[in-house]
MIVOLUM-655405 format. One line per 2 residues: number of its first residue (from 1); their letters; for each residue x, y, z of N, C-alpha, C. Coordinates in steps of 0.001 Angstrom, whole numbers. Example, Ala and Ser with C-alpha at 12.3 -4.5 7.8 and 13.67 -1.06 7.14 Angstrom:
BEGIN
1) as) 13190,-5690,7800,12300,-4500,7800,13200,-3300,7800 | 12850,-2250,7080,13670,-1060,7140,12900,30,7870
END
This chain:
BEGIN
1) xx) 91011,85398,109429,91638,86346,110336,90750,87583,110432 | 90588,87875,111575,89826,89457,111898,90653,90541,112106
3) xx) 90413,91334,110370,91050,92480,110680,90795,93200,111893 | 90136,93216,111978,89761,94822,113612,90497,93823,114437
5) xx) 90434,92806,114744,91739,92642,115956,92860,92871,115483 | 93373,92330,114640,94652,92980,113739,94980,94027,114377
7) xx) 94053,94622,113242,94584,96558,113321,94446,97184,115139 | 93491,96683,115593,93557,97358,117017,94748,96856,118034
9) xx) 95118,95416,117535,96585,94867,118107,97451,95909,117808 | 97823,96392,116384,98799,96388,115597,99130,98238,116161
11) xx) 98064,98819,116548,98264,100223,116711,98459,100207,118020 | 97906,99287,119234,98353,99796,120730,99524,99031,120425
13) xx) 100468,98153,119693,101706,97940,119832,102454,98931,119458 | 101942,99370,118433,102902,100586,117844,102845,102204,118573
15) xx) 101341,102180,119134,101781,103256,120218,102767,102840,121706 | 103050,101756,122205,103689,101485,123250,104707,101426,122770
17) xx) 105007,100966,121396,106606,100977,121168,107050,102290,120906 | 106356,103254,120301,106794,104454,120070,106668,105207,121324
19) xx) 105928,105394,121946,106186,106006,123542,107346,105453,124587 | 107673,104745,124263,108757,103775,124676,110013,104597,124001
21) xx) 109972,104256,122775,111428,104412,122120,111261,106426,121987 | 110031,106930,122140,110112,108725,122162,110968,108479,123623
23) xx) 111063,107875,124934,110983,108398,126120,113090,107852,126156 | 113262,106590,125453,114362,106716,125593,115837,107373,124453
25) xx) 115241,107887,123418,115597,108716,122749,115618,110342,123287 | 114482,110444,124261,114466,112296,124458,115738,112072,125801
27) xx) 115647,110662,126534,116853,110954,127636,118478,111445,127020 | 118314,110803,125940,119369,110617,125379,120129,111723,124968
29) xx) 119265,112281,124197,119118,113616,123620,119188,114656,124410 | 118326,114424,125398,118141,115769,126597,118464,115775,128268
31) xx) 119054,114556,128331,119225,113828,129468,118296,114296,130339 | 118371,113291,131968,117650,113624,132577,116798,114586,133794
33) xx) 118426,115104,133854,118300,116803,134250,117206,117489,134523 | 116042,117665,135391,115325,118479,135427,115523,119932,134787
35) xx) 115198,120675,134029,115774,121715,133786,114483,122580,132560 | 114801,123932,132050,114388,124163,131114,114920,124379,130052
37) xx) 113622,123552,128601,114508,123229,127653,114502,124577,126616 | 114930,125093,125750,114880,125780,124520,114528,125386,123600
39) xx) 113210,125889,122666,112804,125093,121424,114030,125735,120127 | 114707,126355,120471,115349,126636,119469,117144,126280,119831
41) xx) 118330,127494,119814,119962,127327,120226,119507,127708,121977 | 120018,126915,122576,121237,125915,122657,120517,124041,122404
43) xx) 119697,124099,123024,118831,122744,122528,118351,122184,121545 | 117826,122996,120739,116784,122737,119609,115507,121668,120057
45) xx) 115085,122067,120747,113896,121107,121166,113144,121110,120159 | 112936,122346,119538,111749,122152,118280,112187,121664,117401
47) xx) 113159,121729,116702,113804,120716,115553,114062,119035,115947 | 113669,118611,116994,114062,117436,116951,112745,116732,116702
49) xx) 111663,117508,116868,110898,116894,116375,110648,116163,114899 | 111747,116920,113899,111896,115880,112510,112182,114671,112410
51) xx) 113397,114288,113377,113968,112686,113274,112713,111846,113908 | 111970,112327,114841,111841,111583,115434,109966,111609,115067
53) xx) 109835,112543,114008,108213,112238,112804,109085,111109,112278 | 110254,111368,111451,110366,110651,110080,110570,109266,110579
55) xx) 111220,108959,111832,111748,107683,112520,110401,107206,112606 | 109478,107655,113795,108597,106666,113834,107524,106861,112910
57) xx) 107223,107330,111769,106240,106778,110756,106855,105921,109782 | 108274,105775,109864,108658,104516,108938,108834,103758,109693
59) xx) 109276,102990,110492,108522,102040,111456,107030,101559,111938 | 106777,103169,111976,105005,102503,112331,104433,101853,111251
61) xx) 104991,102379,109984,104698,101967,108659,104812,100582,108196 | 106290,100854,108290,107157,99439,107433,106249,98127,108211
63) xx) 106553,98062,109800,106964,97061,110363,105700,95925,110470 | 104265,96994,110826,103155,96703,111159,102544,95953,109570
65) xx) 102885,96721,108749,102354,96230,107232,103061,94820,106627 | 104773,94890,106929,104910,93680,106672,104867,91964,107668
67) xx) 104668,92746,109282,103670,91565,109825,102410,91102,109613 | 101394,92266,109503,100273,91465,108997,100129,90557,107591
69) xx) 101020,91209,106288,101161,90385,104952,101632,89109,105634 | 102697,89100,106627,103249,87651,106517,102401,86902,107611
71) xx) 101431,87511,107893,99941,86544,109175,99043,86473,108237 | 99070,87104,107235,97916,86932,105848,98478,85866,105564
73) xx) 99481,85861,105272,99998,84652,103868,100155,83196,104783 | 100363,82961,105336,100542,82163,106635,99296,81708,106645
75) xx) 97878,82105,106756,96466,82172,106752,96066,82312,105524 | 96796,81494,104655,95878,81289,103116,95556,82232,102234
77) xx) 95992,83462,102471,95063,84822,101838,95932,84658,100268 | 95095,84900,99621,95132,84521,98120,95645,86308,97433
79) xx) 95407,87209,97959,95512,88475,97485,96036,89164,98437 | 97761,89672,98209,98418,90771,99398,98867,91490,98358
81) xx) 99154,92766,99025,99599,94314,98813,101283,93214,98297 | 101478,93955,96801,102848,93846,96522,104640,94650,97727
83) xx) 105619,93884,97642,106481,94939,98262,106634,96253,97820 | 106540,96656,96470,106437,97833,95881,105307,98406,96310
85) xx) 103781,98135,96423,102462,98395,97228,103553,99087,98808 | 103928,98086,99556,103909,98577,101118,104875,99432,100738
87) xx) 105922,99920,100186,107024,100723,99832,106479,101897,99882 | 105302,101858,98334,105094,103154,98200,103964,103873,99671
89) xx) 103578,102615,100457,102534,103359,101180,103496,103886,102229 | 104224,103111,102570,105479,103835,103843,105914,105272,103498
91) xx) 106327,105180,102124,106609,106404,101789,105776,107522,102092 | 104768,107442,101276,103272,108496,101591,103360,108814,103321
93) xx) 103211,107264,104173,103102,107542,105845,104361,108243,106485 | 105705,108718,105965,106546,109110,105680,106767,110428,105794
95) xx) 106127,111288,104350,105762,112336,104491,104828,113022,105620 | 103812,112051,105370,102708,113081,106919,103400,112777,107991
97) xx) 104564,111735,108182,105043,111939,109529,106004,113098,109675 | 106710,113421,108771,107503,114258,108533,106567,116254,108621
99) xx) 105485,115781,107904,104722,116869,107925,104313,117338,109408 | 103923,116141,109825,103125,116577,111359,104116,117201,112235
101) xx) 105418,116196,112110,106613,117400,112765,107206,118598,112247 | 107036,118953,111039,107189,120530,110884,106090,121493,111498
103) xx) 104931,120905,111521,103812,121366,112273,104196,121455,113666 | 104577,120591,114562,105086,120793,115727,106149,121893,116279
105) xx) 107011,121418,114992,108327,122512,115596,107951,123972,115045 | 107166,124378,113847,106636,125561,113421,106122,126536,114879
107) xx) 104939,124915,115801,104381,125489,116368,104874,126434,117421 | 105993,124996,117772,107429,125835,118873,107799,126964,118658
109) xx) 108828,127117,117118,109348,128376,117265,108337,129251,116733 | 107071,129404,116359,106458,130341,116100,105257,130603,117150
111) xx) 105414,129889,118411,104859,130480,119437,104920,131178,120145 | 104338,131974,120963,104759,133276,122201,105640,132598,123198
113) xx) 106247,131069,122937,107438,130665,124025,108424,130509,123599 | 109627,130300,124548,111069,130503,123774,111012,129133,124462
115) xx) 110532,128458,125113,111696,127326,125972,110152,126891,126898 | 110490,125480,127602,109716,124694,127927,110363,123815,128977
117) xx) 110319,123687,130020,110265,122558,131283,110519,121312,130953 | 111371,120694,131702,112123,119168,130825,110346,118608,131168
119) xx) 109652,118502,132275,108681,117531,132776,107697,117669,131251 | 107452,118756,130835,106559,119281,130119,106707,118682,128740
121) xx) 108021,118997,128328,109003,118483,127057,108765,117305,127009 | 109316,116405,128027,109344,115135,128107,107850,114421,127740
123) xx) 107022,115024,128195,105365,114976,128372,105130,114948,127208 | 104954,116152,126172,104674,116455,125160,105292,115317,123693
125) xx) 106209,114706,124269,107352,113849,123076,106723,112493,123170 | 106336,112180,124332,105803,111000,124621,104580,111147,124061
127) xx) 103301,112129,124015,102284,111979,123577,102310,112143,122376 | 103051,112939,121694,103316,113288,120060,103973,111346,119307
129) xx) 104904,110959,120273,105134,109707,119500,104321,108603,119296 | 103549,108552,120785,102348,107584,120963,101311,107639,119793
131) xx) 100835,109055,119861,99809,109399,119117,100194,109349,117331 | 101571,109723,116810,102172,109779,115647,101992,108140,115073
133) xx) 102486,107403,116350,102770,105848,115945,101498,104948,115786 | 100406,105293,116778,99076,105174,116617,98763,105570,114939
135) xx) 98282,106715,114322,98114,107362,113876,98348,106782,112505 | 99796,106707,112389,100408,106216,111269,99953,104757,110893
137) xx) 100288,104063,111762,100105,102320,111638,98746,102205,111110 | 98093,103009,111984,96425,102943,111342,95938,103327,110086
139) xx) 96244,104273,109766,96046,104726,108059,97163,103526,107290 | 98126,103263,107573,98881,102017,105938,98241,101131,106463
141) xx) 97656,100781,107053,97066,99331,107473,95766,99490,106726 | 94899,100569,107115,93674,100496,106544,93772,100747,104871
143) xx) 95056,101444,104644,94876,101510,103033,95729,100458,102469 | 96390,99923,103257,96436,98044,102583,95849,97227,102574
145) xx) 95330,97017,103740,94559,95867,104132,92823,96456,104264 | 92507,97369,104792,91292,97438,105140,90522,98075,104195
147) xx) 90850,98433,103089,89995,98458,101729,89925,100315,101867 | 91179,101437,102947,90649,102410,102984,91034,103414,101604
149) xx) 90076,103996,101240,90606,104773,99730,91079,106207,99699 | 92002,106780,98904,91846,107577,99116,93378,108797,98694
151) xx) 93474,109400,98774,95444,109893,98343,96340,109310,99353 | 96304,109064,100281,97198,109162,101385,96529,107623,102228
END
C-alpha cells in the first residue's frame, strides 16, 4: 500500500467532510439570514469556534487513523499503532484542535471588530474547518503511520 496516496486521499476527504459538516452546522446555528453576526452576546460567533475545533479534530483524528489500520491489516501489515497508540494520538490532535480555536475566538474578541457579515462568517467557518480537518488528519496519520516524530 502507498502511503502518500493514503494520506493525500485521507486529508482531501477529511477536508470535504469538514467543510461540509462546518457549512451545515453554521446554518444551523446561525441560520440563513443574511445579516450581521456578533463575535461575542447576542451570537457568540467567536465562541463557537470551540465545539466546532474540538468536533472536527476528533473526527479528523479518530476516523482517518482507524481506516487506514483496518486497510493496513486487510493488506498483511505485520506492525499497527495499538488502540491505546490511536487514543492517545486523537487526544494530543484534540488539544491543538481545541487550541487553534481559542486562537480564533481570542482573535475575534480581541480584535478592533465587534461583529462580522453572515457572507464573511460563513466564509471564514468553512475555511477554518476545511483547513482544521486537513491539518489534523495529516499530522495523526503521519505520526502513526508515516514514521513522523516528534511531541505532537
Amino acid at each position: 500500500m502507498d502511503f502518500g496516496a493514503v494520506l493525500k486521499r485521507e486529508r482531501l476527504v477529511s477536508t470535504g467532510i469538514n467543510v461540509v459538516l462546518s457549512a451545515a452546522f453554521f446554518l444551523v446555528v446561525f441560520g440563513a439570514q443574511n445579516r450581521v453576526l456578533t463575535f461575542a452576546d447576542p451570537d457568540g460567533f467567536a465562541l463557537d469556534f470551540l465545539p466546532q475545533g474540538g468536533a472536527i479534530s476528533l473526527m479528523a483524528a479518530l476516523v482517518p487513523s482507524l481506516l487506514v489500520r483496518k486497510a493496513l491489516r486487510s493488506g498483511g501489515a505485520l506492525v499497527l499503532p495499538t488502540t491505546g497508540a490511536i487514543l492517545a494520538q486523537v487526544a494530543r490532535m484534540v488539544v491543538l484542535g481545541v487550541l487553534s480555536a481559542v486562537v480564533m475566538a481570542a482573535i475575534c474578541l480581541l480584535g478592533p471588530w465587534s461583529a462580522m457579515g453572515w457572507t464573511a462568517a460563513f466564509a471564514l467557518k468553512l475555511v477554518y474547518g476545511g483547513a482544521l480537518g486537513f491539518a489534523i488528519t495529516h499530522r495523526a496519520l503521519m505520526r502513526l503511520y508515516g514514521g513522523g516524530k516528534g511531541l505532537l
